[in-house]
N, C-alpha and C positions, 0 to 999 in steps of 0.2 A: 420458103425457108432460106433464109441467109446467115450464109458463117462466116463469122467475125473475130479474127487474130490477132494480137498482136505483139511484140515481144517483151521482154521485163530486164530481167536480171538477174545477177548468179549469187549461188550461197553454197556449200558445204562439200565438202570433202573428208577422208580419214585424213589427217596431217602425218605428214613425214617430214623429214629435216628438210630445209629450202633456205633460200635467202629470204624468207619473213620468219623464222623460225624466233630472232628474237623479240616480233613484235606480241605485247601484248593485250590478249581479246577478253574480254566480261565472257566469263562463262557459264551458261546454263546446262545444270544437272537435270540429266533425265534418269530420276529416280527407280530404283525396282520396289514393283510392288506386287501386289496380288489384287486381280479382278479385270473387270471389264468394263469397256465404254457403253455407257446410258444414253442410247442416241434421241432419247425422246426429252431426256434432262440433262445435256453436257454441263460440264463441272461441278454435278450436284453427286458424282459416286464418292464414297468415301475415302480411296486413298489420295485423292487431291486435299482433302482439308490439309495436313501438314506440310504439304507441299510450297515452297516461297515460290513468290512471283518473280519474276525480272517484268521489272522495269527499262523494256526497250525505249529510247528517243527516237522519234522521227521528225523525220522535215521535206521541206518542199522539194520535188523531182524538178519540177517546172513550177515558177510562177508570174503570174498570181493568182494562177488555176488549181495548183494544185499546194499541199502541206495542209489540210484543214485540219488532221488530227496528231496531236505532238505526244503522244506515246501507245504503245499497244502493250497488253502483259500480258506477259509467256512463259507458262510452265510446260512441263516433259515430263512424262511417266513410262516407264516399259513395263513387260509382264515376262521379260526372256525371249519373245517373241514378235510381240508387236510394240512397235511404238507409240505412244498418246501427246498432241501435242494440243496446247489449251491455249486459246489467246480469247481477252478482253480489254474490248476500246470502246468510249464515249461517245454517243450521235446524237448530241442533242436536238436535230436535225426531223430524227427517228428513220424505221428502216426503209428502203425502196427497194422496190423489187422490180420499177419499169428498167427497161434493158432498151433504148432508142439511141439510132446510130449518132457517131459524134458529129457533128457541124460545129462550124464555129462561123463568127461574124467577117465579113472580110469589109476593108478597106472601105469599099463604095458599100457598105452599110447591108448586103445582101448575106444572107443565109447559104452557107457553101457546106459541102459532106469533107471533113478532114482525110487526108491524103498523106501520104509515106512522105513526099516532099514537102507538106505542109508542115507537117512533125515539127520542122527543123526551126519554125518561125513563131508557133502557134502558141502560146501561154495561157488563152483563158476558151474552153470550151463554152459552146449556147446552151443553157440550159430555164428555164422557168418552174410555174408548180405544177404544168402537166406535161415536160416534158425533160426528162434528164436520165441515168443511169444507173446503175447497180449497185448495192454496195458490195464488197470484197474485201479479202485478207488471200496473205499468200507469203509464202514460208519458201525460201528457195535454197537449197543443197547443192555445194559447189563440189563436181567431181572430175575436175582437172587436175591437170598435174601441179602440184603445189608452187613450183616453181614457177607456172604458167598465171595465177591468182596475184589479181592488181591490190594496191595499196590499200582501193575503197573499193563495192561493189560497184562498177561503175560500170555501163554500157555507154555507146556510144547514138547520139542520135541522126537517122540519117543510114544507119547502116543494115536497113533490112531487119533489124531483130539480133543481130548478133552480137555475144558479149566481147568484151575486149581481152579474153584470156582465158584458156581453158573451157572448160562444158558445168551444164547447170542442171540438173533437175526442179520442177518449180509444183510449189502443189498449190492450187487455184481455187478456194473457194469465193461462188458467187450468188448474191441472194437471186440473183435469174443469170443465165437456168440451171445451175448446178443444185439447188435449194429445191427438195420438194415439199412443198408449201402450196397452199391454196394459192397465195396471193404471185406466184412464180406459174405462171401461162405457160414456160417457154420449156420448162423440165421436161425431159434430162436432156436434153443438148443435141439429137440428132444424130447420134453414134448409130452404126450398124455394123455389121458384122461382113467379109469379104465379097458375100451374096448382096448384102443390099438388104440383110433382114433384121430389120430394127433390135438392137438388144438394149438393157435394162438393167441397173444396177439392183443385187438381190436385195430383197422386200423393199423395192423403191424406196432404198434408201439414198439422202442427200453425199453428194460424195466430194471433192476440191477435184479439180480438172488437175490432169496428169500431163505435163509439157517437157518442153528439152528445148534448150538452147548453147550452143555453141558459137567460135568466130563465125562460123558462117551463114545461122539466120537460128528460126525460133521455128517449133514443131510441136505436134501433140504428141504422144506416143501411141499409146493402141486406138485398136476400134479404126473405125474408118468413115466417112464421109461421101463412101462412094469412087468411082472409077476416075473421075475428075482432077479426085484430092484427098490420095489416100494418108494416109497418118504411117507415121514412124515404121511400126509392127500392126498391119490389121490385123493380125491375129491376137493379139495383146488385150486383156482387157482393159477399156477404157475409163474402169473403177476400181482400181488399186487402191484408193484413199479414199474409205468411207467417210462422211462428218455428222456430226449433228448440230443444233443449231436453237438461238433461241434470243430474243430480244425483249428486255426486260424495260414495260412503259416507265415503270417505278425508278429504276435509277439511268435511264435512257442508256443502256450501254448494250450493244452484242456480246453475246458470248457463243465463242463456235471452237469445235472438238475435232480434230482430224485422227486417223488412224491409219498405219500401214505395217504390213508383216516385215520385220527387218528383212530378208532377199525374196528377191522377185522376180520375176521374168523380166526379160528385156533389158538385161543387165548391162548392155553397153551407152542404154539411156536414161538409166535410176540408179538409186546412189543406194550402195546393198550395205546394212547396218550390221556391226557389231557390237555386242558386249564388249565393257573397258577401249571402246576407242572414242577416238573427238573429231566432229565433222565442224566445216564452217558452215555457218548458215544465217540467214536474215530475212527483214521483213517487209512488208509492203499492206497499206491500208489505203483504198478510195471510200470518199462518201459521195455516192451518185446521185443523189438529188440537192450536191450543191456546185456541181459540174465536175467532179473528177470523174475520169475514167483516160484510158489510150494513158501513155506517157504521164498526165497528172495527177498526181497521188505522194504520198505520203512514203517514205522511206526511211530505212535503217541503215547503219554503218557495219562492219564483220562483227560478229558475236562467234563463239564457238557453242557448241554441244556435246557434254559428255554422255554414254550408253552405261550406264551403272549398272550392276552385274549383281550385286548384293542387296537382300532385301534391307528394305530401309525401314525405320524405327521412327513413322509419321505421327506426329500427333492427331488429336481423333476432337480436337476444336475446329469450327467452322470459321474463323475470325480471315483464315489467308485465303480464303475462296469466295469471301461476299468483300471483303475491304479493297475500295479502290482509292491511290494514291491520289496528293493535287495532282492536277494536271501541271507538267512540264511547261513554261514558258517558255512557247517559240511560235516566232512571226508568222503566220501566214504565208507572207509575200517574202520571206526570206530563199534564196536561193542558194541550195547546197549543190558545191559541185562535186564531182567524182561522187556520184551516189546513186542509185538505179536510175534510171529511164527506158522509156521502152519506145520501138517506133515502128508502126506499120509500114511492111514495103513487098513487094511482090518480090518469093523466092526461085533463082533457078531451077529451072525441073533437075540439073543435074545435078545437083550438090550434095547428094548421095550416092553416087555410083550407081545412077541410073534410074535412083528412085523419087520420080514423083512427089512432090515435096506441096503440103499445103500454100492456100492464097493467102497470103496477111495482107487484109485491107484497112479494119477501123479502130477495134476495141482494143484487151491488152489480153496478155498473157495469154495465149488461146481462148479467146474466149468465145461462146458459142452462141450465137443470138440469133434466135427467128426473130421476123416482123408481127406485132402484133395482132391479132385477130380483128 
């Protein structure tokens, strides 16, 4: 079994006055409603019909590896409680669920295992049609101090995982192995509990990996991995963020549902939600089986998010939950800067005060991958 890390990029905070105070961010309403996530059919429960989309832009982290997808859409629901967050993107591709470590091609033509120093050079991962990566989405909450929150989400590559300003919670869904799925070998990820006794997300359900990254490198938060390479809080659990999940051959597009209780444990590495406030937050799409994964992927610029406190008056047509816009045109091979990256690099043990700090070797965002059977 091998675990595979590696870091991303920041998103969301409550806003208080700063010197970005008078910048202005597209803001997505997370509406009040009444009911619950259908984890067996995300975005088919009824208070998403009247719900509008945003229309997130992405683009390339690195290329010519990565930007394959140029928008995700994203709604937000709460219940006063939990929050529901709903994105849908295009894969005409369709989904993959193999999870194979990153290589890429070097110079003299040989087949090499990507490397924290590699990051810093590396634009197009190896991939073919039996051998590439995951797909994923991931939604990151910036909970620095506003002051501390750069221009764009921007990390730096090269620097172990860590963001350029303030701290990040990131919620990680991956069709392997966060996806319990038939076609997902690697579920759930390897988590155990401080003993070393495997635990389970309840009714094996699909969950988005739960991480933390700050200036000084990228981390899982709960559950554990063992005496080696303990995570944040082992006592924490490592399924805070249930999903659900579902890929439609019909109009080739994912659709994945995340959920979390607005306050949680482990509060000085999760962004704790209220009613009537607004967090920053943003987005990040790979499609793995046409070489994104680590660092290449697809990215967003600051959005905020409002927690709406009042029930909302949705309409009860289906038209804003099946309608998908054109697709955005944008290049591929364009390269955005100041905009997520993420880069594998082995963490000081001390960078906590003591505490034992996971391996970031390959993948992204914590991500968690055994070797195939």
């Amino acid at each position: 079994m091998l675990i595979v890390l590696c870091s991303f990029a920041i998103v969301s905070t409550e806003l208080t006055p700063s010197v970005h105070a008078q910048q202005t961010f597209q803001n997505i309403e997370s509406y009040r409603v009444e009911g619950a996530v259908n984890y067996t059919n995300p975005g088919s429960e009824p208070f998403w019909n009247g719900i509008p989309w945003t229309n997130v832009s992405l683009a390339a982290s690195v290329s010519p590896g990565g930007g394959h997808t140029p928008y995700v859409l994203v709604k937000s629901a709460n219940n006063g409680f939990n929050v529901y967050m709903l994105f849908r993107w295009v894969d005409t591709t369709g989904p993959s669920y193999l999870a194979d470590n990153e290589i890429y091609r070097a110079a003299n033509g040989s087949l090499v295992p990507l490397t924290p120093q590699a990051t810093l050079n590396v634009t197009q991962l190896y991939y073919n049609s039996s051998y590439y990566y995951p797909d994923r989405v991931a939604v990151l909450w910036f909970i620095g101090a506003s002051a501390s929150r750069q221009q764009a989400p921007a990390m730096m590559l090269g620097s172990d995982g860590a963001i350029t300003g303030g701290a990040a919670e990131i919620w990680h869904w991956q069709s392997n192995p966060t996806d319990n799925l038939p076609a997902d070998a690697g579920f759930p990820g390897g988590y155990t509990d401080p003993t070393g006794k495997p635990v389970y997300p309840a009714d094996n359900l699909s969950f988005a990996e739960d991480d933390y990254t700050n200036t000084t490198g990228f981390y899982v938060i709960g559950g554990s991995f063992g005496a080696s390479s303990p995570n944040l809080d082992p006592y924490s659990s490592p399924y805070e963020v249930l999903a659900g999940n579902q890929f439609s051959a019909t109009n080739r597009t994912w659709t994945v549902e995340m959920e979390r209780s607005f306050t949680t444990d482990a509060t000085q590495y999760r962004v704790q939600l209220a009613a009537n406030s607004v967090y920053y937050v943003a987005f990040a799409v790979w499609k793995g089986e046409i070489g994104e994964s680590d660092d290449l992927k697809s990215v967003s610029q600051w959005y905020t998010i409002t927690i709406g406190s009042a029930p909302e008056a949705v309409a009860t047509t289906s038209s804003s939950a099946t309608t998908l816009p054109t697709p955005l045109t944008i290049s591929a091979t364009t390269t955005v800067t100041q905009t997520f990256s993420e880069v594998t690099q082995a963490i000081p043990t001390d960078a906590y005060a003591g505490m034992a700090i996971l391996l970031i070797v390959g993948l992204v965002i914590g991500l968690v991958v055994r070797k195939k059977e």
